[in-house]
C-alpha positions in Angstrom: -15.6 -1.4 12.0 -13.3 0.6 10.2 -10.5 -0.6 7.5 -7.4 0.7 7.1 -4.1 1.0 4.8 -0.5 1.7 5.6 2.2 1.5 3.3 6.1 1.8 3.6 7.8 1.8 0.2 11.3 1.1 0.0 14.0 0.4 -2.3 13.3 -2.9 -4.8 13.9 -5.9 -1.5 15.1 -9.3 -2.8 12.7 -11.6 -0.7 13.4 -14.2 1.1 11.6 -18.0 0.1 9.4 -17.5 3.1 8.6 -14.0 4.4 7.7 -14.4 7.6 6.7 -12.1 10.9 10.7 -12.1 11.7 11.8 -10.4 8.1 8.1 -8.1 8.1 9.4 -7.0 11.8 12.6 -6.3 11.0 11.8 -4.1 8.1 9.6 -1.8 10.2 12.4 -1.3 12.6 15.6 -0.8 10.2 14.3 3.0 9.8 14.7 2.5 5.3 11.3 2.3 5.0 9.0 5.6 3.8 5.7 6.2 4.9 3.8 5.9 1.3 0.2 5.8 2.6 -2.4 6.0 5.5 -5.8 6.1 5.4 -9.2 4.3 5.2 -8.7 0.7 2.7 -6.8 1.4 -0.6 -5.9 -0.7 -3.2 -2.6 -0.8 -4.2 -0.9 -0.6 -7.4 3.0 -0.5 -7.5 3.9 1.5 -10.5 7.4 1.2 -9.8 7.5 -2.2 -9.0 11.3 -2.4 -11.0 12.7 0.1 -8.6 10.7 -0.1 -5.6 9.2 -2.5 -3.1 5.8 -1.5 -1.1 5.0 -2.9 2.6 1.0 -2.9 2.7 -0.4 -3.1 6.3 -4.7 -3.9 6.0 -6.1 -4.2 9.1 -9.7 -3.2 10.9 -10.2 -1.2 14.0 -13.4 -0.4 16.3 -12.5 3.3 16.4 -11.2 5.6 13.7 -7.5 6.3 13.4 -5.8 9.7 13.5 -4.0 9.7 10.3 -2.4 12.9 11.4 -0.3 10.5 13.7 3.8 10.5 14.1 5.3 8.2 12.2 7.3 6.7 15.3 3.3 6.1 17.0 2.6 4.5 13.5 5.7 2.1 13.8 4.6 1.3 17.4 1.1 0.4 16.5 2.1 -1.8 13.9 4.5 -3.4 15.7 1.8 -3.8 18.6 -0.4 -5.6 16.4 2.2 -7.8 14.4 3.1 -9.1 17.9 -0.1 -9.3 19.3 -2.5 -10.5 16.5 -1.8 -13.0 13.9 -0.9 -11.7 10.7 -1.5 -13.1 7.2 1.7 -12.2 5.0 1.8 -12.7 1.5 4.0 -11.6 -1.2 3.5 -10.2 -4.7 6.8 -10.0 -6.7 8.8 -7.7 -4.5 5.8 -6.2 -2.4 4.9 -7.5 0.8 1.0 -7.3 2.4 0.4 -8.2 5.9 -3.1 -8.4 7.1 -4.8 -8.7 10.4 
């Protein structure tokens, strides 16, 4: 099994009561997010928290990743797996972490 991190940052996002699938789905689609991060588990750290908000994908696979992939495959795949698995979605001030 092998773990991985992806994360977006994005300008600081005022967040919703309840961020749920519908506002992490959106977000990956708008096209304002910035590839921060990919690569085996990482933890995170948010040193501009004031100015910036992170979206932190954790998730486990049977086979490596390439993390040399486009960031339109990486959108996909995510997108793939928010639809087709069930994700735990948390929030930590303005950061948002979505596990599978």
């Amino acid at each position: 099994m092998h773990k991985h991190t992806i994360i977006f940052k994005t300008g600081q996002l005022l967040l919703p009561e309840e961020t749920d699938l519908h506002f992490v789905t959106d977000l990956l689609h708008v096209g304002q997010l910035e590839l921060n991060y990919i690569g085996g588990a990482a933890a995170v750290d948010n040193k501009n928290a004031s100015e910036a908000s992170l979206l932190v994908f954790n998730f486990n696979t049977d086979e490596q990743l390439d993390y040399s992939m486009q960031e339109s495959e990486i959108n996909h795949m995510l997108s793939e797996l928010l639809k087709n698995e069930n994700p735990k979605i948390s929030t930590t001030g303005n950061d948002i972490q979505v596990s599978f």
